[in-house]
VEXKEVO-410824 format. One line per field, with one value per residue: residue number from 0; residue in three letters; x, y, z of N, C-alpha, C, O in turn. Coordinates in steps of 0.001 Angstrom, whole numbers, plus 524288, in hexadecimal, padded with zeros to 5 digits. Layout:
N
vexke = (NUM, ...) .
rose = (ALA, ...) .
n.x = (X, ...) .
n.y = (Y, ...) .
n.z = (Z, ...) .
ca.x = (X, ...) .
ca.y = (Y, ...) .
ca.z = (Z, ...) .
c.x = (X, ...) .
c.y = (Y, ...) .
c.z = (Z, ...) .
o.x = (X, ...) .
o.y = (Y, ...) .
o.z = (Z, ...) .
***
This chain:
135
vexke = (0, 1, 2, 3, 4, 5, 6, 7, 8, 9, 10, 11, 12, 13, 14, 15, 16, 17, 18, 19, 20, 21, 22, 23, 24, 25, 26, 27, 28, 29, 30, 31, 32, 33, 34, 35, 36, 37, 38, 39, 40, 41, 42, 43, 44, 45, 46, 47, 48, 49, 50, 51, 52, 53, 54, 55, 56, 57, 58, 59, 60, 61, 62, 63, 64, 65, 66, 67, 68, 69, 70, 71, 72, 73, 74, 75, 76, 77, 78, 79, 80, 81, 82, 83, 84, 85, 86, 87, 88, 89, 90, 91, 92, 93, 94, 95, 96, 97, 98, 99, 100, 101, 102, 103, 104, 105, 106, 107, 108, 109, 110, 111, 112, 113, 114, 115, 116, 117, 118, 119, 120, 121, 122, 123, 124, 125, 126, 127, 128, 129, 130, 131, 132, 133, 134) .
rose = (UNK, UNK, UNK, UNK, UNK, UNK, UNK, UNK, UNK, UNK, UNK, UNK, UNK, UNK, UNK, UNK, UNK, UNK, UNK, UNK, UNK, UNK, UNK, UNK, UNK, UNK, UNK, UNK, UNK, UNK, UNK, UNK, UNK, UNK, UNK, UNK, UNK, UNK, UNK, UNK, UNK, UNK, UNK, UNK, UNK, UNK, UNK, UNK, UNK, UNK, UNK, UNK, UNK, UNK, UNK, UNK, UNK, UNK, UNK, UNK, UNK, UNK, UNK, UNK, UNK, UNK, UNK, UNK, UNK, UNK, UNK, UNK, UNK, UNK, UNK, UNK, UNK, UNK, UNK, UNK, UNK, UNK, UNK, UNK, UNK, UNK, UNK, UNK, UNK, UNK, UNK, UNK, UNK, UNK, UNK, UNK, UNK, UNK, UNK, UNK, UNK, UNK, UNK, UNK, UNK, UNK, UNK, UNK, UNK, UNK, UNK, UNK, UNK, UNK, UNK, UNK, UNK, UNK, UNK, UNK, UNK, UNK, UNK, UNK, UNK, UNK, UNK, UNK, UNK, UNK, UNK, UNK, UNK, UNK, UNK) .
n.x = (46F2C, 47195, 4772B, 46F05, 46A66, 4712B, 47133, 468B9, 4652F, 46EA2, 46885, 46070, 465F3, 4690D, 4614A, 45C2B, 465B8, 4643D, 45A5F, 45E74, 4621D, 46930, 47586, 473C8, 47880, 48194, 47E82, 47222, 46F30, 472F7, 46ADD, 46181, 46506, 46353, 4585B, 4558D, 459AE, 454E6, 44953, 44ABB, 44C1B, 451A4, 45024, 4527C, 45ACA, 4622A, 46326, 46A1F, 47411, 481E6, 48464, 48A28, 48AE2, 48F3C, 489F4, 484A7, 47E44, 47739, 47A2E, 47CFB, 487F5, 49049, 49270, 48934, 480F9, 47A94, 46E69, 46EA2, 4708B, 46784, 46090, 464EB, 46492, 45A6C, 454E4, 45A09, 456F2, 44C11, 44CF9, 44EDB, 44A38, 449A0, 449DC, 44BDA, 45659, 461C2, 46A93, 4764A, 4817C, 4878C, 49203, 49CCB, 4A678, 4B3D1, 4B422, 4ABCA, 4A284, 49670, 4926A, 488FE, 483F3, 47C1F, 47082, 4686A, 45CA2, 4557F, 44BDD, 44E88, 45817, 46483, 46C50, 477C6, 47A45, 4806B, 4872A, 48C48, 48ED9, 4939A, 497B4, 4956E, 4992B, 4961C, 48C5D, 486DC, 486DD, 481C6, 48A1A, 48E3B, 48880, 481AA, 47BD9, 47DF9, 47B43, 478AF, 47B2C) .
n.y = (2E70D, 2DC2B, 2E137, 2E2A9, 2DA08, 2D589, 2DADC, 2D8DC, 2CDDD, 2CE69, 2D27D, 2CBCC, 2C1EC, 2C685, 2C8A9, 2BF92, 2BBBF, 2C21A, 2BBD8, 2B21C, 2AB47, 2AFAA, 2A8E2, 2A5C8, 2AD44, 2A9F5, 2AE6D, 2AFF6, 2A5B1, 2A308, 2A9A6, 2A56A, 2999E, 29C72, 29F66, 294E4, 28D5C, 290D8, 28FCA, 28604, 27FF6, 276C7, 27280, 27B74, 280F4, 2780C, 27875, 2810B, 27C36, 278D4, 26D44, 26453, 26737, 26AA3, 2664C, 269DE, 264B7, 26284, 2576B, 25547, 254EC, 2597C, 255AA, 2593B, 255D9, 25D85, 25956, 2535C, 258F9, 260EA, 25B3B, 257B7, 2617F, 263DE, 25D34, 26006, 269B6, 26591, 26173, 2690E, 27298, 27F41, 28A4E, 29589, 29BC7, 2A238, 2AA13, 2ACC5, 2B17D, 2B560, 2B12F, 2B41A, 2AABA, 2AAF0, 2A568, 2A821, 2A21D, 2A15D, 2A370, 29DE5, 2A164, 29E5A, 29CF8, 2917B, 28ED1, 28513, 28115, 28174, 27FAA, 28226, 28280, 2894D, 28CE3, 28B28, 28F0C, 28CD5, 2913F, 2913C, 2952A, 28B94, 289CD, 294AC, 294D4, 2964A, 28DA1, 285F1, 280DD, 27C88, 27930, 27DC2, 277A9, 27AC4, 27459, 27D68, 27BBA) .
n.z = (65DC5, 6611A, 66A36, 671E7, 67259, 67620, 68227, 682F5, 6869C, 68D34, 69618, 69744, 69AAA, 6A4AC, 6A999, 6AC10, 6B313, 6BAC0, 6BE7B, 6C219, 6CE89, 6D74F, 6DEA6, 6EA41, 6F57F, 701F5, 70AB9, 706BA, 70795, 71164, 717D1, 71336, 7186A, 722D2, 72445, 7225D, 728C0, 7306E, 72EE4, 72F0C, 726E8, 71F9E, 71470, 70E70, 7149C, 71246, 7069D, 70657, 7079D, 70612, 6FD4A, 704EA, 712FA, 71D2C, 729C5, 736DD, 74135, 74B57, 74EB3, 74584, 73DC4, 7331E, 725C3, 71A73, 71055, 7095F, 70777, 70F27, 71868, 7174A, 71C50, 7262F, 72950, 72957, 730EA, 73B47, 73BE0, 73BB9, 745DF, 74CC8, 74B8E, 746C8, 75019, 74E7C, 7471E, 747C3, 741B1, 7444C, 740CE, 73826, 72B97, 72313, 71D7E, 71912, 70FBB, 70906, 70E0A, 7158B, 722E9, 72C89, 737D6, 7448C, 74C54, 74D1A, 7531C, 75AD2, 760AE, 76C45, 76BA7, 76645, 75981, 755BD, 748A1, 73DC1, 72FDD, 7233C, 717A6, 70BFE, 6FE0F, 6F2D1, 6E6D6, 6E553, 6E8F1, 6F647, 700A3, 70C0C, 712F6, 71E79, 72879, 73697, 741B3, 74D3F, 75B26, 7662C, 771B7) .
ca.x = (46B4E, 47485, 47893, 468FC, 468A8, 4749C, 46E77, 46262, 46856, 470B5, 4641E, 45D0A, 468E8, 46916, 45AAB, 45C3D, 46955, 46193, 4567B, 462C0, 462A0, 470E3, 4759E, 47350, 47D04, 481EB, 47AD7, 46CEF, 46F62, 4721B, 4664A, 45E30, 465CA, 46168, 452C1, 455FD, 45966, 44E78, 444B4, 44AF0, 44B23, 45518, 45307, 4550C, 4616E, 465D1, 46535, 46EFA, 4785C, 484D0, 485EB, 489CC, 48AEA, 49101, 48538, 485E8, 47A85, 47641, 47A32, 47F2B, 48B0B, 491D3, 49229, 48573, 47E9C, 47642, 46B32, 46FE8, 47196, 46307, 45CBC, 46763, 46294, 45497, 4557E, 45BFF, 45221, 447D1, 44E89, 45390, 445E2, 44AD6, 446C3, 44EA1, 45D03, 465FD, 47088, 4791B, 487C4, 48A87, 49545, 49F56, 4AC45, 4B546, 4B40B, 4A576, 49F20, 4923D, 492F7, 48710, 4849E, 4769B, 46DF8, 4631B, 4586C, 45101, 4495F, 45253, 45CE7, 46760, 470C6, 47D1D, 47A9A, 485E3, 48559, 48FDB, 48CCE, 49749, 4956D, 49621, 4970F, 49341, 487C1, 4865B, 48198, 482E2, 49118, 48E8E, 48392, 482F7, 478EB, 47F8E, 478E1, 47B03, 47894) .
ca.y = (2E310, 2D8DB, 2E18D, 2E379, 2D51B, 2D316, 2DD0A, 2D6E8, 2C8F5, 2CDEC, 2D419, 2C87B, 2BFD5, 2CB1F, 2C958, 2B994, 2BD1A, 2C43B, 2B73F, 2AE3D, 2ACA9, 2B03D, 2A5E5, 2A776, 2AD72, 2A748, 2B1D3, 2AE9B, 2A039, 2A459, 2ABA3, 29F71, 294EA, 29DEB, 29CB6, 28E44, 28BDC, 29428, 28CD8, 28027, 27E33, 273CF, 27354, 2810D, 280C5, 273FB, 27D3A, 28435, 277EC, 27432, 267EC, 262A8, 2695A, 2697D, 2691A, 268C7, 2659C, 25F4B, 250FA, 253B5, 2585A, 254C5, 258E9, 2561A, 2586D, 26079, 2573A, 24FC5, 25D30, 2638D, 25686, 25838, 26646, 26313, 259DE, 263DC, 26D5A, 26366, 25FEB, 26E9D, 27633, 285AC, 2904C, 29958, 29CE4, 2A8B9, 2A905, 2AFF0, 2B241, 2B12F, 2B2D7, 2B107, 2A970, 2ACBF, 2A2D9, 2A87E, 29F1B, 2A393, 2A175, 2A05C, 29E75, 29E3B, 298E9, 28F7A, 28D3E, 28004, 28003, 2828B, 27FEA, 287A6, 28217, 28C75, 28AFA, 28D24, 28D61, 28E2A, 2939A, 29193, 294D3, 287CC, 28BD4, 29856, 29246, 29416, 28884, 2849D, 27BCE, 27B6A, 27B7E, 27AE7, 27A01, 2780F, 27702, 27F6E, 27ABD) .
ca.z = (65EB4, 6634B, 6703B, 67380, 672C0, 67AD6, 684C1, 68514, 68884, 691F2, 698F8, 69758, 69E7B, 6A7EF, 6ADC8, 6AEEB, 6B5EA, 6C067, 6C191, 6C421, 6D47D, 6DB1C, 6E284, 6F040, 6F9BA, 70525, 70C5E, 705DC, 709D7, 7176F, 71885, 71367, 71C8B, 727B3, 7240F, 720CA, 72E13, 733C5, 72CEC, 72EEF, 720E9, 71D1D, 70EDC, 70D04, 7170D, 70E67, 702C3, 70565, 708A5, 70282, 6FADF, 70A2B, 71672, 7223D, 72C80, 73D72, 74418, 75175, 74E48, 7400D, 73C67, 72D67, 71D83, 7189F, 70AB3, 708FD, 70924, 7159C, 71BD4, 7198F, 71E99, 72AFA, 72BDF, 72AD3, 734DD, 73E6B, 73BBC, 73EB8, 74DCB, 74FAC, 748D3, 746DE, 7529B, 74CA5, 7447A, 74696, 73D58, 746D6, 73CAE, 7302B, 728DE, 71C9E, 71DE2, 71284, 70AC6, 708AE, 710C7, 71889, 72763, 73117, 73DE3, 744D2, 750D0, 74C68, 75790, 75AA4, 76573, 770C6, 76A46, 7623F, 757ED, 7516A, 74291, 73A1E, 72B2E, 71FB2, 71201, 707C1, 6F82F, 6F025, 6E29D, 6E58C, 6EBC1, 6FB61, 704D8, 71124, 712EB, 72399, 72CD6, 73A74, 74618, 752AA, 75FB8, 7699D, 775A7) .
c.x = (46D82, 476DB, 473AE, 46914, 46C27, 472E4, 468CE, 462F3, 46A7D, 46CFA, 46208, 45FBA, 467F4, 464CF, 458EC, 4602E, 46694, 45D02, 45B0B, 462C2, 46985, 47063, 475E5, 47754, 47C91, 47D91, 476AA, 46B7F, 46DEF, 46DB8, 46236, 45E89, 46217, 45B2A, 4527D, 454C7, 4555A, 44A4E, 445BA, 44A39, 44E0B, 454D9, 452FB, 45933, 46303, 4664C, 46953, 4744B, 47BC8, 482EB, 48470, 48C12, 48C0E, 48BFE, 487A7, 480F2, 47B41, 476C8, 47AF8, 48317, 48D0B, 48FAF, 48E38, 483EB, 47B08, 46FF0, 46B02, 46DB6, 46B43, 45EFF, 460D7, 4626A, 45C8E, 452CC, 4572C, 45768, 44D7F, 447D1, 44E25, 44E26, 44A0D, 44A14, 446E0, 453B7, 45DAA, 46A1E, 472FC, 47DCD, 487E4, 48E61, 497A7, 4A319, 4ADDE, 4B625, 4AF15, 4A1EE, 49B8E, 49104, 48E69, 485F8, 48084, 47539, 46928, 4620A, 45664, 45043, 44BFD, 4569E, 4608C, 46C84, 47398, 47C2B, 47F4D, 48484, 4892C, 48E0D, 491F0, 49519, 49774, 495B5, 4954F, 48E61, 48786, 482F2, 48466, 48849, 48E57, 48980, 482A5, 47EBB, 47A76, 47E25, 47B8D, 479EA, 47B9A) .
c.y = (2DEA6, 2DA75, 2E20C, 2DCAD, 2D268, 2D578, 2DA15, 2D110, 2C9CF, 2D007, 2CEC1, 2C3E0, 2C31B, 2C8CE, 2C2AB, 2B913, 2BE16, 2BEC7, 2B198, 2AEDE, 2AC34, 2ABAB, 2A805, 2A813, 2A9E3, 2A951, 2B100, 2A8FF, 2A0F3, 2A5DC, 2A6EA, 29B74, 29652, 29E06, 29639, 28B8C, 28D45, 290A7, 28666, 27B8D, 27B57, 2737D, 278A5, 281D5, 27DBC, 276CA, 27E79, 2813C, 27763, 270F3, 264DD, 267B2, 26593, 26BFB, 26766, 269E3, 26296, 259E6, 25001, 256F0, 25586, 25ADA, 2556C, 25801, 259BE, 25E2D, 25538, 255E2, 26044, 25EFF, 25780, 25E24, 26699, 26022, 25C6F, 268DF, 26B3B, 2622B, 26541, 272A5, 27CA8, 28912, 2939F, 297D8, 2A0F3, 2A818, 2ADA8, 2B2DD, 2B03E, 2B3BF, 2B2B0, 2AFA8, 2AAE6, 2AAB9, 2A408, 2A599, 2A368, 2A0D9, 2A115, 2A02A, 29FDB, 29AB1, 2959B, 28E32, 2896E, 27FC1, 282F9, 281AC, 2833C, 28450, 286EC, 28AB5, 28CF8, 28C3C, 29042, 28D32, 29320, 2909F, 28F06, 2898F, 28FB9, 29884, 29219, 28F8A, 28663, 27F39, 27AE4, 27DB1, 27B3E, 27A08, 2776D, 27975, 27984, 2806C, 27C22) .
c.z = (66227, 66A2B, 67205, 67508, 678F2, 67FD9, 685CB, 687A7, 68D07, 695A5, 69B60, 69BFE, 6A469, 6AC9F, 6AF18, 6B072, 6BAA9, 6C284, 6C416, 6CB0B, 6D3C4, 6DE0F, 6E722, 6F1DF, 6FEDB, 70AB7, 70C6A, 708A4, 70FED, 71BCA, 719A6, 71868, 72202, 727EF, 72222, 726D4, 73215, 7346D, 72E5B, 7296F, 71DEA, 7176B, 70CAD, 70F52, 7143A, 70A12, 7029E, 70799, 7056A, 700DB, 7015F, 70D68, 71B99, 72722, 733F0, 74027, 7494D, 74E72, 748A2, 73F4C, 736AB, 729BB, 71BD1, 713A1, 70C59, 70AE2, 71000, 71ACC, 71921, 71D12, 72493, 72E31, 72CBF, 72F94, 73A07, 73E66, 73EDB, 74631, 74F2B, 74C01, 74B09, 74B3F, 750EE, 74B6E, 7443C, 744DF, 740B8, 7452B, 73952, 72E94, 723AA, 71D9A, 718C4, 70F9B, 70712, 70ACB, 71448, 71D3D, 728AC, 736A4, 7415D, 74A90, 74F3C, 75212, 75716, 75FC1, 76911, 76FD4, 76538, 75F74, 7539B, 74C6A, 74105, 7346E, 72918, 71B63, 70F41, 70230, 6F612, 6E951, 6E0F9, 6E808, 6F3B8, 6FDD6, 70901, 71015, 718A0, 7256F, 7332E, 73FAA, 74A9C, 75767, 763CA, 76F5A, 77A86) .
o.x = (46B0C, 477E2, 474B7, 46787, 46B24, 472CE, 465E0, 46028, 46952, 46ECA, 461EC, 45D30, 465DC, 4654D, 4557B, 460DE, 466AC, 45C61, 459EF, 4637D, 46CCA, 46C34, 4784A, 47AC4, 47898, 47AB6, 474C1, 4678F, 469E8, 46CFC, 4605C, 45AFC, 45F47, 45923, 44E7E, 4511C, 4536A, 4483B, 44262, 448D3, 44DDB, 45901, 453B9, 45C8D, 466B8, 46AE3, 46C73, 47820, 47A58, 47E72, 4800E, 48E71, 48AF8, 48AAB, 48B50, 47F59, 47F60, 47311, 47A2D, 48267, 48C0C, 48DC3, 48E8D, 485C3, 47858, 46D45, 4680E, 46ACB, 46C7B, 45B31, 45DAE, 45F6C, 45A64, 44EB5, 4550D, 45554, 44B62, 4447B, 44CCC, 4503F, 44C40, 4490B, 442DF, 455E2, 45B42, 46D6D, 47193, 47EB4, 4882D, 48ECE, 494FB, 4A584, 4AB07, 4B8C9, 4AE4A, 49D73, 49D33, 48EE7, 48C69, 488FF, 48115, 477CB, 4651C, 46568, 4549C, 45396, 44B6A, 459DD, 45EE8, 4705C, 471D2, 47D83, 481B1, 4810E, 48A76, 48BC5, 49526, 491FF, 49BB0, 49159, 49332, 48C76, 4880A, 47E55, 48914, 488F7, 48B05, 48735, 48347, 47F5D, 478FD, 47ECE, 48007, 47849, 479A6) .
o.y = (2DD95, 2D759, 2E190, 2DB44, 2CFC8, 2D1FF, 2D9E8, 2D07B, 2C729, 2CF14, 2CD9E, 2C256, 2C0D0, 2C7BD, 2C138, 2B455, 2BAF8, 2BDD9, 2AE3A, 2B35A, 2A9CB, 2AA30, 2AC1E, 2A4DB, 2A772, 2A6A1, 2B0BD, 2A82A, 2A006, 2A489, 2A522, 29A25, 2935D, 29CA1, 293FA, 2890C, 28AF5, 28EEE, 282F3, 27708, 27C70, 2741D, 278FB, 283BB, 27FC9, 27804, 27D56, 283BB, 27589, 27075, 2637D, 26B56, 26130, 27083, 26487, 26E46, 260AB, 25891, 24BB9, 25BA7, 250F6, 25F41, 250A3, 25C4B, 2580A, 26028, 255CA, 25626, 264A7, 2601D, 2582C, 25EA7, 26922, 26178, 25A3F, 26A9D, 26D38, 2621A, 265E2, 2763C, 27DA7, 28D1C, 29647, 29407, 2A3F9, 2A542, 2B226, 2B6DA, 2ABD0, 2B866, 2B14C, 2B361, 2ABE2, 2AC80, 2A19D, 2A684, 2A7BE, 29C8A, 2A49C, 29D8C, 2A49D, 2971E, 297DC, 28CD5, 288CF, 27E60, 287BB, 282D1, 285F6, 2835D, 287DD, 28623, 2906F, 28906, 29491, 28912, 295D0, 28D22, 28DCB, 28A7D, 29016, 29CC9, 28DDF, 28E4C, 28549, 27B83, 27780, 281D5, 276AA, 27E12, 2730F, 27DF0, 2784A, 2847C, 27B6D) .
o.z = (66625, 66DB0, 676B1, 6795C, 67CD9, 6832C, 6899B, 68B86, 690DE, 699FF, 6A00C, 69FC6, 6A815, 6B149, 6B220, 6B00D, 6BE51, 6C731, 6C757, 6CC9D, 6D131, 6DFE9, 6E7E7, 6F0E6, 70009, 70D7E, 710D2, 70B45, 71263, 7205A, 71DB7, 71B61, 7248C, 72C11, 720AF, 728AB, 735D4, 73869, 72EA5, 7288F, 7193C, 71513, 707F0, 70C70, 711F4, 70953, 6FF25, 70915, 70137, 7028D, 702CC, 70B58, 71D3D, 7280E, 73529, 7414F, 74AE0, 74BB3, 74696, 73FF4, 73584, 729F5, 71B78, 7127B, 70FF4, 70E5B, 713C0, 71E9C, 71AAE, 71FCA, 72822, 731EC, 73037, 731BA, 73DC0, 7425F, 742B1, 749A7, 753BE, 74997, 74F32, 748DA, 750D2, 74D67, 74160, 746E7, 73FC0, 747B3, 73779, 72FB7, 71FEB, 71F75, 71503, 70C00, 702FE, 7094F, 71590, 71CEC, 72617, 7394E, 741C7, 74C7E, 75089, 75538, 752A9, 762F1, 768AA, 77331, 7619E, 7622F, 74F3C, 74BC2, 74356, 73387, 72ACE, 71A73, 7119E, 70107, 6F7FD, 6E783, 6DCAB, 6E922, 6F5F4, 6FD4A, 708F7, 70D19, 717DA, 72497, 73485, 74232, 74BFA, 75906, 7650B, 77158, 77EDC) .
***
């Protein structure tokens, strides 16, 4: 009676084991950022921010928090609206970090994105970002 019970318990753990979400890979993130940026979607790119970040735009460079840094990126979005993003390389350095490296479009113009993924806690989020023009 007592192993039925223990069997039935450990079932029961079992099947609210499986409703628990996985934390996201660096990978899934990656995916996201790249419809983040598409869309021009700063608080879904701030999402996936460090604490602070190291950001490089046209006329900002610096370690900003999180907050500071989706109001930067919203603001850049708004001057520099989307045409298009091709995430051109990605990679893994071996510390596990998640490389990428990309063309965003605005208008007639073209800035190199760059973007660094490192786990926090087990937790990935953007550490570096970069959009530099390329004129």
């Amino acid at each position: 009676m007592k192993l039925i019970r223990h069997i039935r318990m450990a079932l029961i753990c079992c099947v609210f084991m499986l409703h628990i979400p996985a934390p996201a890979s660096a990978q899934e993130i990656g995916s996201k950022v790249i419809s983040a940026i598409r869309t021009a979607n700063a608080k879904e790119l701030s999402s996936y921010f460090n604490a602070t970040i190291d950001l490089s735009l046209p006329g900002t460079d610096g370690t900003f928090s999180k907050a500071q840094s989706e109001v930067i990126i919203r603001n850049f979005f708004g001057k520099y609206p989307p045409a298009s993003f091709t995430q051109s390389h990605q990679g893994r350095s071996n510390d596990g970090s998640q490389y990428a490296i990309g063309i965003y479009k605005s208008g007639n113009l073209q800035f190199r994105t760059y973007y660094l993924i490192k786990n926090v806690n087990g937790k990935p989020a953007i550490h570096q970002l970069k959009f530099e023009s390329e004129e």
